[in-house]
C-alpha positions in Angstrom: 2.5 2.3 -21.7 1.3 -1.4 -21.1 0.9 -2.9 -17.7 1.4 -6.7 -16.6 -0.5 -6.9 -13.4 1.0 -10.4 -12.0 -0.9 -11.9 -9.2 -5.2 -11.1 -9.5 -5.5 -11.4 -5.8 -6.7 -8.0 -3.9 -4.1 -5.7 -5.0 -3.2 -6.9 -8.2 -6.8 -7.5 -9.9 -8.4 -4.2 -8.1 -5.2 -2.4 -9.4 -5.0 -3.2 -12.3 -8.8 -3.0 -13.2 -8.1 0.7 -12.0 -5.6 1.6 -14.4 -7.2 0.2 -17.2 -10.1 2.2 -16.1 -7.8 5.3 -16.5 -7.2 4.8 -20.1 -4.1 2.4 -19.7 -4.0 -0.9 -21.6 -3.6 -4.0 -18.8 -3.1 -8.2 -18.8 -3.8 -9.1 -15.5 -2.3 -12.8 -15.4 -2.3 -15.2 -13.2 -1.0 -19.4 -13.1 -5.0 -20.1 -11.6 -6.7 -20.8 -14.9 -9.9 -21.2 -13.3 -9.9 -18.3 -12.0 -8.9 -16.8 -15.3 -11.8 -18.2 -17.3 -13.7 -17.2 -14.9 -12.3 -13.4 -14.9 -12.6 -13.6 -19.1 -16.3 -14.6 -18.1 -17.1 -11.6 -16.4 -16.8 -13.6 -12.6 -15.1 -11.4 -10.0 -13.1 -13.8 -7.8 -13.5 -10.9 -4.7 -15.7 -9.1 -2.8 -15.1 -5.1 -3.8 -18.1 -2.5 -4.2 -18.2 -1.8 -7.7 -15.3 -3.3 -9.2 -18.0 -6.2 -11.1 -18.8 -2.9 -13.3 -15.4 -1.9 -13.9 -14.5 -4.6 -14.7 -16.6 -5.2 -17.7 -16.6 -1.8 -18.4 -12.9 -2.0 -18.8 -13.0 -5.9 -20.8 -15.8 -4.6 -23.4 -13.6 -1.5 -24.3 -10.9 -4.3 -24.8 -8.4 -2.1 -22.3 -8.3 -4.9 -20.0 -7.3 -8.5 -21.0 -6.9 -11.8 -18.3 -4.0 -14.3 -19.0 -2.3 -17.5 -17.8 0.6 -16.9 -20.0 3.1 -15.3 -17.7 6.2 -15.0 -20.4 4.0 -14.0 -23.1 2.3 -11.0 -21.0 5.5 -10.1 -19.8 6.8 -9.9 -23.0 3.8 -7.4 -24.7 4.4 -5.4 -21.7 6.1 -2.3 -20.4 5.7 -2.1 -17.0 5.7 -5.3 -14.6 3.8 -4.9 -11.8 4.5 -8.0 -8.8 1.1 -8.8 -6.7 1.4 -12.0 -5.5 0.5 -13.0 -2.2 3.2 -12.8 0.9 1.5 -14.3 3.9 3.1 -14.8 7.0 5.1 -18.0 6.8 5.2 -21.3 8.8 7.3 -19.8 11.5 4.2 -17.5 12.0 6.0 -14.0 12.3 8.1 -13.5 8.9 7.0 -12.7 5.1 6.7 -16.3 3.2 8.2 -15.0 -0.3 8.1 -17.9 -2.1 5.5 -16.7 -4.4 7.4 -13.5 -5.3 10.7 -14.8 -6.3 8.8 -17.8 -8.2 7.6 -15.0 -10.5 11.3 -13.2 -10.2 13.0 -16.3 -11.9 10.7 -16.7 -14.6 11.4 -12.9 -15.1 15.0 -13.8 -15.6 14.0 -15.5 -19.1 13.3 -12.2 -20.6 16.0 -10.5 -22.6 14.3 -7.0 -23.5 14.3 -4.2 -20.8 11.6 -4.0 -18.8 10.8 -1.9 -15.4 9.8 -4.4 -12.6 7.7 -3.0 -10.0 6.6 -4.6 -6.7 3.5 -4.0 -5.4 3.2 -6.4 -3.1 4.4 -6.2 0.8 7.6 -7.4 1.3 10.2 -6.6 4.2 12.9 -4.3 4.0 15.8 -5.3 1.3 13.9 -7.2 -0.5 13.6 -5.3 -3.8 17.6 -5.4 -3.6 17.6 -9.3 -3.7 15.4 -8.8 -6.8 17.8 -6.2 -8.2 20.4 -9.0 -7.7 19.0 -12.0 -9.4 17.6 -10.0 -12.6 20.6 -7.8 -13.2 23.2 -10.4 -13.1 24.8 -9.7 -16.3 23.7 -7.1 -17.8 21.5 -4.4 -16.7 18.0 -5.2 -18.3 15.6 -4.6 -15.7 14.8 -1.1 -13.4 13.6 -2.0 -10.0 10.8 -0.2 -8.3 8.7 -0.7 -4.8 5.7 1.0 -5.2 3.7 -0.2 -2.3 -0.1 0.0 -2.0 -2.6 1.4 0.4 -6.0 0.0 -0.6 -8.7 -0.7 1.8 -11.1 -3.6 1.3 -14.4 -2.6 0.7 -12.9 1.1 -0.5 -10.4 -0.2 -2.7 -11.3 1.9 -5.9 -12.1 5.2 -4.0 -8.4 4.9 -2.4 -6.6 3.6 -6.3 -8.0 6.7 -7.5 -7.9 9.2 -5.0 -4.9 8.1 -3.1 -3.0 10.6 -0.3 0.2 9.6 -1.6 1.9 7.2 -4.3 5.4 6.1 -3.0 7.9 5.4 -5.6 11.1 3.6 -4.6 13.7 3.5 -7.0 17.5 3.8 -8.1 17.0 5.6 -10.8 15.8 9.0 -11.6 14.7 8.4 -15.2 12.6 5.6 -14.0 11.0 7.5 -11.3 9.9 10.1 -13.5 8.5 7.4 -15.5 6.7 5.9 -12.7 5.2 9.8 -11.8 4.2 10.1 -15.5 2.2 7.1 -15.0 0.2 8.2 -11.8 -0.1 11.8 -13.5 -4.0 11.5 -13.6 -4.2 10.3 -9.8 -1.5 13.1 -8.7 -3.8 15.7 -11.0 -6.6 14.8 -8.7 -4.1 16.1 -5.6 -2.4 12.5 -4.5 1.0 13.7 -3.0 4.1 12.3 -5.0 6.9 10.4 -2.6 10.4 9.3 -4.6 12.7 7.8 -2.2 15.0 4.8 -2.1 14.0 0.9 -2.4 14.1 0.2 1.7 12.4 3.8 2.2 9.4 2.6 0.1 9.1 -0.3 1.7 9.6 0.3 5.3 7.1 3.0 4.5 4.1 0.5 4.0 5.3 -1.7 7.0 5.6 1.8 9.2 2.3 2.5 8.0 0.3 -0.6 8.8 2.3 -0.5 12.2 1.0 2.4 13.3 -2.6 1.8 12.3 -2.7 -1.1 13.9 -1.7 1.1 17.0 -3.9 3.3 17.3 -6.4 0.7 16.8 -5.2 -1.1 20.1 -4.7 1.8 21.6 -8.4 2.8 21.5 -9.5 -0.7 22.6 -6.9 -0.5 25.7 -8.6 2.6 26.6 -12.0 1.3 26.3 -11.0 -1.5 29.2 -10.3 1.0 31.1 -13.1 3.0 30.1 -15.9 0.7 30.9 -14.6 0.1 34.6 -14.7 3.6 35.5 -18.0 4.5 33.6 -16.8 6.6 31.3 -17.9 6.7 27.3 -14.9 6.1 25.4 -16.3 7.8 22.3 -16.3 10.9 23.8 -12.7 10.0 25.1 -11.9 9.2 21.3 -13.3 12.3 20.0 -11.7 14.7 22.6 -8.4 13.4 21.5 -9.3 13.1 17.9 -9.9 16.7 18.0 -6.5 17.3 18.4 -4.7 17.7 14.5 -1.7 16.2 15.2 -3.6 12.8 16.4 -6.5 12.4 14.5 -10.0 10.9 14.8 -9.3 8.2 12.0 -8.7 4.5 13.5 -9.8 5.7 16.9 -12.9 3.2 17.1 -13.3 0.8 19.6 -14.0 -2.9 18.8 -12.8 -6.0 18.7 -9.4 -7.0 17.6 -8.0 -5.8 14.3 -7.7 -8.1 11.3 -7.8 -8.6 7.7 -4.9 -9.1 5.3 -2.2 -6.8 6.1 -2.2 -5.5 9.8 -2.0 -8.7 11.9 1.1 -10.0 8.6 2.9 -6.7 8.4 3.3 -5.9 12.4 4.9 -9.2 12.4 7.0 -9.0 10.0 7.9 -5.9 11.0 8.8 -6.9 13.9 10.9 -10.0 12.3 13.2 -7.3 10.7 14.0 -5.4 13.4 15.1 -8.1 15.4 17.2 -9.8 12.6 18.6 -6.2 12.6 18.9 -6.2 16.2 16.7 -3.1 16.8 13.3 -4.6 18.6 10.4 -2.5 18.3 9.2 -2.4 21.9 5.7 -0.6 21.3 4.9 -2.6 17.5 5.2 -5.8 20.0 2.9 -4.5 22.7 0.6 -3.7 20.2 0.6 -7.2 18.6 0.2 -9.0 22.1 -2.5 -6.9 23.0 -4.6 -7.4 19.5 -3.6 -11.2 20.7 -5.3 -10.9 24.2 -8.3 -8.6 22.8 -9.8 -11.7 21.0 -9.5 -13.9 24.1 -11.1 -10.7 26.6 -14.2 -10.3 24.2 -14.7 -14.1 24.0 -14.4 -14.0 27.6 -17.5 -11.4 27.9 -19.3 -13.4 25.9 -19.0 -16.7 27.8 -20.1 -14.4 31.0 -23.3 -12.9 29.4 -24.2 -16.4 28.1 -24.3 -17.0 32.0 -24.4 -20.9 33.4 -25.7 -24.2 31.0 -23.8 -23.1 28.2 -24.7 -26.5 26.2 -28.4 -25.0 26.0 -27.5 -21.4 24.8 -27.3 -20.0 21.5 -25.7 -17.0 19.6 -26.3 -15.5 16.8 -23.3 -13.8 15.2 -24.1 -11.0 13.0 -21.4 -10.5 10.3 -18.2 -12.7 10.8 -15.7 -10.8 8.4 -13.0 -8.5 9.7 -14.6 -5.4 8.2 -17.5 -4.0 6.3 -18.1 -4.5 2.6 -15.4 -7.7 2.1 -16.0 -11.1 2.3 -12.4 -11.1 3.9 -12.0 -13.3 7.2 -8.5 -13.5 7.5 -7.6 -13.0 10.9 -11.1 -12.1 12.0 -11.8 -12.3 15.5 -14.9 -14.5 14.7 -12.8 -17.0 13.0 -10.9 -17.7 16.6 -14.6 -17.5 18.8 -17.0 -18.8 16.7 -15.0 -22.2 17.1 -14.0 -22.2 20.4 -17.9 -21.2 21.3 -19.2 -24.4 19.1 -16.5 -26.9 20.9 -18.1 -26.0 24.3 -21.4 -27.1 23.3 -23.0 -23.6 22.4 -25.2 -23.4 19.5 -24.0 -20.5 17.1 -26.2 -19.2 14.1 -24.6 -16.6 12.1 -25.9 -14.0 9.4 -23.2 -12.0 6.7 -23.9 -10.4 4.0 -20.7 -11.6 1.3 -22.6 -15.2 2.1 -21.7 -18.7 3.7 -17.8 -19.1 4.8 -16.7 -23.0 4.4 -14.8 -22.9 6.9 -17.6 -22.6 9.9 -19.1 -26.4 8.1 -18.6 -28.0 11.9 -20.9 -29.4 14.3 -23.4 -26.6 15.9 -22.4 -24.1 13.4 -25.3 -22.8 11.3 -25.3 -20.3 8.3 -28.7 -18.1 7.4 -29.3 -16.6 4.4 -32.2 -14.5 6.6 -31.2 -11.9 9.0 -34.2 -12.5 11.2 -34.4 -15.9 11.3 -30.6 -16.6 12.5 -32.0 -14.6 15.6 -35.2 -16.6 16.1 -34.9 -18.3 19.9 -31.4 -17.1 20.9 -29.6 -16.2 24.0 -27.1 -13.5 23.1 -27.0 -11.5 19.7 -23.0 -10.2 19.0 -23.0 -7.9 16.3 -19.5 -8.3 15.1 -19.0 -6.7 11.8 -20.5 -2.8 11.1 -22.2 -3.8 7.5 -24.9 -1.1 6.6 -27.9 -3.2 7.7 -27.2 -4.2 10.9 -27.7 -0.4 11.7 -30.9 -0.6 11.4 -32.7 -3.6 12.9 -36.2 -4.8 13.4 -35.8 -5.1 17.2 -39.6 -5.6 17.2 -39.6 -8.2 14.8 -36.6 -9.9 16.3 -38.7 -9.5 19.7 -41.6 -11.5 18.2 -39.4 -14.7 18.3 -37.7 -14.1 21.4 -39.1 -13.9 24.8 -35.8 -11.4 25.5 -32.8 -10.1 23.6 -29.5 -9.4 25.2 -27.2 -7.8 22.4 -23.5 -7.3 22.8 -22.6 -4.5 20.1 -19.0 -4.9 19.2 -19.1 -1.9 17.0 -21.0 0.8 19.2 -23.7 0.8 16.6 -26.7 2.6 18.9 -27.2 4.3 21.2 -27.3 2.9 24.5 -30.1 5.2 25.0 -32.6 3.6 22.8 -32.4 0.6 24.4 -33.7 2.2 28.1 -37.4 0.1 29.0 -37.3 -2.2 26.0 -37.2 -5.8 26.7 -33.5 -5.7 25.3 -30.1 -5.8 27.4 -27.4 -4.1 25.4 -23.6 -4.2 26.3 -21.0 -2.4 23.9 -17.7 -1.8 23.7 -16.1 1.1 26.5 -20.1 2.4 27.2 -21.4 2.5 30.8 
């Protein structure tokens, strides 16, 4: 089988580098040509541990090909895989699907049978509408939603050793064909879903939904946690314990973020109410994750203390997670701002590199650790990358007459920090 990857944005490019990687021959295409030649060139557009080897790997053994040509790769292919982007839209709650159907109508052109699947997130009925516009008159194209659950900065351990692949389709015959595909991943022990179109993809919304839940549900907690002295990791565990919970997701931080949980829960939300069936507890959670961002920043402004216009922070890490270089919806995108407009100085240190969008006035990118946290007033460790878990306090100490840290991620131990000349605040710790 050959495989049209359309779209070489997260899902689509780690995807499809995946599968050519199992032995399957794959044109990822996509209308950027820049990014193309850059692709053909060996140049990963993203930030993914060890996709830069697979990828050539997978180009020098001439099983995966980059192309601009959308017609022509749909054409030489078998399977059509959709990965095009479906950010929240101007409204600021629904799916913007402009992208999706784009590619949808130039599908239309093709004559021969192909199957059409869509990876990317889109709400419930959706894949119908698509049904609708290719199959017109006469039924060339099978529809399937086979939604993704890919973790930045673990994408290529989750493609390949998924929990479950979720096929939504019409037909039997084509779901089989979509399980002989997978075959090597559900080998490995990846549970095997078939269900309908809407199943599939309310399945991914669900998903995210309740993620994102437990996410704010820990941080809720920890509020509470840190008024009556209690150590909300231990909470967390004592409850993770528990099989039908879990411990996964159940770490307190700051507000969730990225590419899919802050989108999908609200456009989640937008379906149920166009269905008129509001999800009460999806809504709360979304409000909260809201309010979150405002109560750290908050903190922050009260540790800084009086004179803000003389202070300084150093922000280590300003992505939304480990091992990305994804800032979408990251709380530092909303403080690091809002801290600069009031006159505070802000350094900040990450490892995937300088973000353009922090070139303002008292906003200062280092390429050295240590020396974004020479002569500062506060230190917020905001993302949990590997070497922040390790820090030269003593060399940071050697530029600073005192350190006050506010550990968003519950790093250390608020033990190491007793008769040191460091004040350390974290997230739901006495």
């Amino acid at each position: 089988m050959k495989l049209c990857f359309v779209g070489t944005g997260y899902v689509g490019l780690v995807s499809g580098v995946c599968f050519a990687d199992i032995g399957y021959e794959v044109i990822c295409v996509d209308r950027d040509k820049e990014k193309i030649r850059r692709l053909r060139n060996g140049i990963n557009p993203i930030y993914e541990p060890g996709l830069d080897e697979l990828i050539q790997k997978n180009t020098n053994a001439n099983r995966l090909t980059f192309s601009d040509n959308l017609h022509v790769s749909i054409k030489k292919s078998d399977i059509i895989f959709l990965a095009v982007g479906t950010p929240t839209s101007k409204d600021g709650n629904s799916a913007d699907l402009s992208q999706l159907f784009s590619v949808v109508k130039q599908i239309q052109k093709i004559k021969k049978h192909k199957i059409i699947v869509t990876k990317s997130t889109v709400p419930v009925g959706t894949n119908d509408k698509i049904d609708k516009i290719l199959n017109t008159k006469s039924k060339t194209f099978s529809i399937v939603s086979n939604p993704e659950f890919l973790r930045e900065g673990e994408a290529i351990k989750d493609f390949k050793f998924p929990d479950r692949i979720v096929i939504g389709s019409k037909s039997k015959s084509v779901s089989e064909i979509m399980r002989k595909l997978y075959r090597p991943l559900i080998n490995k022990g990846a549970s095997f879903l078939s269900c309908s179109l809407k199943s599939a993809e309310l399945i991914k919304y669900a998903s995210n939904a309740f993620l994102a839940t437990k996410i704010s549900f820990i941080n809720e907690l920890a509020n509470l946690c840190e008024k009556v002295s209690v150590n909300v990791e231990d909470v967390a565990i004592g409850i993770g314990l528990d099989k039908r919970i879990g411990p996964r997701f159940l770490r307190a931080g700051p507000a969730y973020g990225g590419s899919c949980f802050p989108k999908d829960t609200k456009a989640l939300i937008t379906t149920a109410r166009k269905y008129v069936s509001p999800l009460s507890i999806v809504s709360a959670v979304v409000k909260f994750n809201d309010e979150r961002k405002k109560y750290i920043e908050n903190k922050i402004i009260k540790l800084l203390g009086s004179n803000l216009k003389k202070k300084t922070i150093c922000f280590l890490g300003v992505t939304f997670k480990a091992n990305t270089d994804d800032t979408r919806d990251s709380s530092a995108m909303k403080m690091i701002p809002r801290f600069a407009s009031l006159g505070i100085r802000v350094n900040y240190y990450d490892p995937s590199g300088e973000k353009n969008f922090f070139k303002k006035k008292n906003i200062f990118f280092f390429n050295n650790l240590y020396s974004a946290t020479e002569n500062i007033d506060l230190i917020v460790i905001h993302t949990e990358w590997d070497e922040f878990k390790n820090l030269d306090f003593k060399k940071i100490l050697k530029k600073n007459r005192k350190i006050n840290i506010y550990d968003l991620r519950n790093l250390y131990d608020t033990n190491y920090f007793k008769n040191k000349k460091i004040s350390y605040y974290s997230i739901g710790r006495p």
